[in-house]
C-alpha positions as CSV (number, residue, x, y, z in Angstrom):
1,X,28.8,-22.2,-12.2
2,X,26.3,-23.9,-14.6
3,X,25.0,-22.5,-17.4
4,X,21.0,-22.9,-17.1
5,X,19.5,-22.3,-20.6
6,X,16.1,-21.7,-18.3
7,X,17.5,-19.1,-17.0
8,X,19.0,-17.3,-20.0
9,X,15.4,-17.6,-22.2
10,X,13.7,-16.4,-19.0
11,X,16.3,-13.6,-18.6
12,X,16.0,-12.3,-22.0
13,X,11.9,-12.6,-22.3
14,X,11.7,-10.1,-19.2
15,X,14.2,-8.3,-20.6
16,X,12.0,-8.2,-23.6
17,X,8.7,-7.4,-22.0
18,X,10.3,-5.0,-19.7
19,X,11.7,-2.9,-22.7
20,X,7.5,-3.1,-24.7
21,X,5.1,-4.3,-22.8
22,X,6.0,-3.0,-18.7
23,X,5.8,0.8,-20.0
24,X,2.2,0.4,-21.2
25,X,1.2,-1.9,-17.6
26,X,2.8,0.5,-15.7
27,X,-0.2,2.0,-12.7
28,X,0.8,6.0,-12.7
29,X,4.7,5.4,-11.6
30,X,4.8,2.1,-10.5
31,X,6.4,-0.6,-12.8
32,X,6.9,-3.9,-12.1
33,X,11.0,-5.2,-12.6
34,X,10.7,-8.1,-14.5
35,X,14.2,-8.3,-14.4
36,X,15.0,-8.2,-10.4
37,X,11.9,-11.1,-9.9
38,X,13.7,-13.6,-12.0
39,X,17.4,-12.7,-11.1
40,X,15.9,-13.2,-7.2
41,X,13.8,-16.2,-7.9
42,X,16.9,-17.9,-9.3
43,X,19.3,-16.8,-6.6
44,X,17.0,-18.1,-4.0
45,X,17.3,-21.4,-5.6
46,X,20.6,-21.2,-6.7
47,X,22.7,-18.4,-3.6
48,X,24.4,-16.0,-3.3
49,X,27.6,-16.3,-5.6
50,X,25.0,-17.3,-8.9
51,X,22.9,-14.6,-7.5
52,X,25.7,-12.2,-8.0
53,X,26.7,-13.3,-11.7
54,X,23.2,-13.3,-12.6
55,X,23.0,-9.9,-11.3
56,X,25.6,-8.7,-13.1
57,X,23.8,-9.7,-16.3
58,X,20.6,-8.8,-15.6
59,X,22.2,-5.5,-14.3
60,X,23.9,-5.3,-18.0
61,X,20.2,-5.7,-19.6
62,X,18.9,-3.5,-17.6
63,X,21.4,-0.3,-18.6
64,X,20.7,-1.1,-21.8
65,X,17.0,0.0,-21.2
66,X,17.9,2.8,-19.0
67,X,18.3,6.3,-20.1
68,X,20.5,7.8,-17.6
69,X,23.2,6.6,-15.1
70,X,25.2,3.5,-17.6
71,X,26.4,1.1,-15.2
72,X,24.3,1.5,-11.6
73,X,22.4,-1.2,-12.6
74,X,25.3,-3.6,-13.0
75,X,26.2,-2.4,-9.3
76,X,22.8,-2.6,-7.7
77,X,21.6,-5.6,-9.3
78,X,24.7,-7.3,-8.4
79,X,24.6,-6.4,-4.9
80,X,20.8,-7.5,-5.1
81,X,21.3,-10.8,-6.5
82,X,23.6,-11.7,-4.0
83,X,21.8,-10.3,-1.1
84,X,18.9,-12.9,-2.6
85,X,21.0,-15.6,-2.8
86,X,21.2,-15.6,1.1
87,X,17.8,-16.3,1.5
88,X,18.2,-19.6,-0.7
89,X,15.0,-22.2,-1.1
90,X,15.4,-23.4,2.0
91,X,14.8,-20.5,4.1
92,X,10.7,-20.9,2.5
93,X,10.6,-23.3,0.7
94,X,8.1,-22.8,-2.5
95,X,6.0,-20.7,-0.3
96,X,4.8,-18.0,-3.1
97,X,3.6,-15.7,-0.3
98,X,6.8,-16.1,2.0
99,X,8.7,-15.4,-1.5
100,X,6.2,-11.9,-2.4
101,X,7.1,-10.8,0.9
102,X,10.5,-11.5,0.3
103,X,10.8,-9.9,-2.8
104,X,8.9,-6.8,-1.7
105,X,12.1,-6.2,0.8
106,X,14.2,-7.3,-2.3
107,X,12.8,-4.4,-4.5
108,X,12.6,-1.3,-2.1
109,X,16.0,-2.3,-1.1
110,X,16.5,-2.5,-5.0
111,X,15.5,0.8,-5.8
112,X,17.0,2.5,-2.9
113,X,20.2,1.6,-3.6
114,X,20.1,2.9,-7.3
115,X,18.5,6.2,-6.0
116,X,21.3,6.3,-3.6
117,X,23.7,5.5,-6.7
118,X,22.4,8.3,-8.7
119,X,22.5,10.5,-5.5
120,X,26.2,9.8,-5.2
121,X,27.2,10.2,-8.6
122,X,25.6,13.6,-9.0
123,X,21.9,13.0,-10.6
124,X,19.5,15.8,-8.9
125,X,17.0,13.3,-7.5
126,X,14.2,14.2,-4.4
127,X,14.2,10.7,-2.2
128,X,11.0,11.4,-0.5
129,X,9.2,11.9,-3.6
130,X,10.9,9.1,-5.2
131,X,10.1,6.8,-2.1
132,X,6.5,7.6,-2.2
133,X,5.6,8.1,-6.1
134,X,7.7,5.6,-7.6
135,X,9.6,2.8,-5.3
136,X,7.4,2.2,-2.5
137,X,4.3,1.6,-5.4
138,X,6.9,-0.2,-8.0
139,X,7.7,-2.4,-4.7
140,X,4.1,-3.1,-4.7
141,X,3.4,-4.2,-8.0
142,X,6.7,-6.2,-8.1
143,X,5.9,-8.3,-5.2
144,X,2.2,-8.7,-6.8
145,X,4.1,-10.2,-9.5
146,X,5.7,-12.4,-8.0
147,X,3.1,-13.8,-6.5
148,X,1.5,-14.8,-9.3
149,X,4.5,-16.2,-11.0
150,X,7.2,-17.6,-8.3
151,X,5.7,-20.9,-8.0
152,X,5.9,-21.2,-11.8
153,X,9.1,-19.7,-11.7
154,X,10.4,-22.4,-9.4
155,X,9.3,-25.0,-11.2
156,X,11.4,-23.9,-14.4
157,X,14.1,-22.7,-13.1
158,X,14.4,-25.9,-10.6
159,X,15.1,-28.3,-14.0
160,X,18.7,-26.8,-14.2
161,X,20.5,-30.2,-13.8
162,X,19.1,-31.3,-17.2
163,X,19.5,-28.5,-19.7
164,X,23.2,-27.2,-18.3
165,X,26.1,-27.4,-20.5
166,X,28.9,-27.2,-18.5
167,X,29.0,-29.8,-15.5
């Protein structure tokens, strides 16, 4: 796997703005992930396998912004970042509609398997409520994100062959 410099300064700036700014943007309970649009913007480009390794690691960024349940974003995030990967650029091209669409499925799929994670490892959590207050609306905004960014996205992260360091 390459290391995309890109990708990293991207990484870290959502990670950034997802820790300040998202809180303060957020519509009643829906907030955008930041995180999960440029981990699945890259592994659509890049598949599955550098979807899952950037998963990881945008998985490790996000615990460290979470309050509860340490390590179900490593798991989730992984598991979503290779589940991206599969739809790869070629299944839609640069499309940024194709790709909201995409990454609407992407997020609710996101958030429902760390609701299910918490579920599982003993966090009291209502999944209807959740569904309807927070992840179906935090799908929403996400994939309204992406929108606006995933052709920009594209075009940054697609430069990789110049900026790698190992070959």
């Amino acid at each position: 796997m390459k290391l995309n410099y890109r990708f990293i300064g991207l990484l870290l700036a959502a990670w950034i703005i997802q820790a300040t700014l998202v809180p303060h943007i957020a519509i009643k309970t829906a907030k955008p992930d930041l995180i999960l649009i440029i981990i699945a913007t890259y592994a659509f480009l890049e598949g599955p396998s550098v979807g899952a390794v950037t998963g990881f690691f945008g998985g490790l960024l996000k615990d460290l912004i979470t309050v509860g349940g340490a390590g179900i974003n490593v798991l989730t995030m992984t598991i979503v970042g290779y589940l991206s990967g599969l739809f790869e650029r070629n299944l839609f091209g640069s499309r940024s509609f194709l790709a909201m669409m995409i990454m609407f499925v992407v997020s609710l799929f996101s958030q429902l398997l760390y609701a299910l994670a918490l579920f599982i490892f003993g966090e009291p959590i209502d999944l209807w409520l959740s569904i309807r207050y927070v992840i179906l609306p935090s799908a929403v905004y996400t994939s309204l994100l992406t929108l606006l960014f995933f052709s920009y996205l594209v075009k940054i992260l697609s430069h990789h062959r110049e900026d790698t360091v190992f070959k």
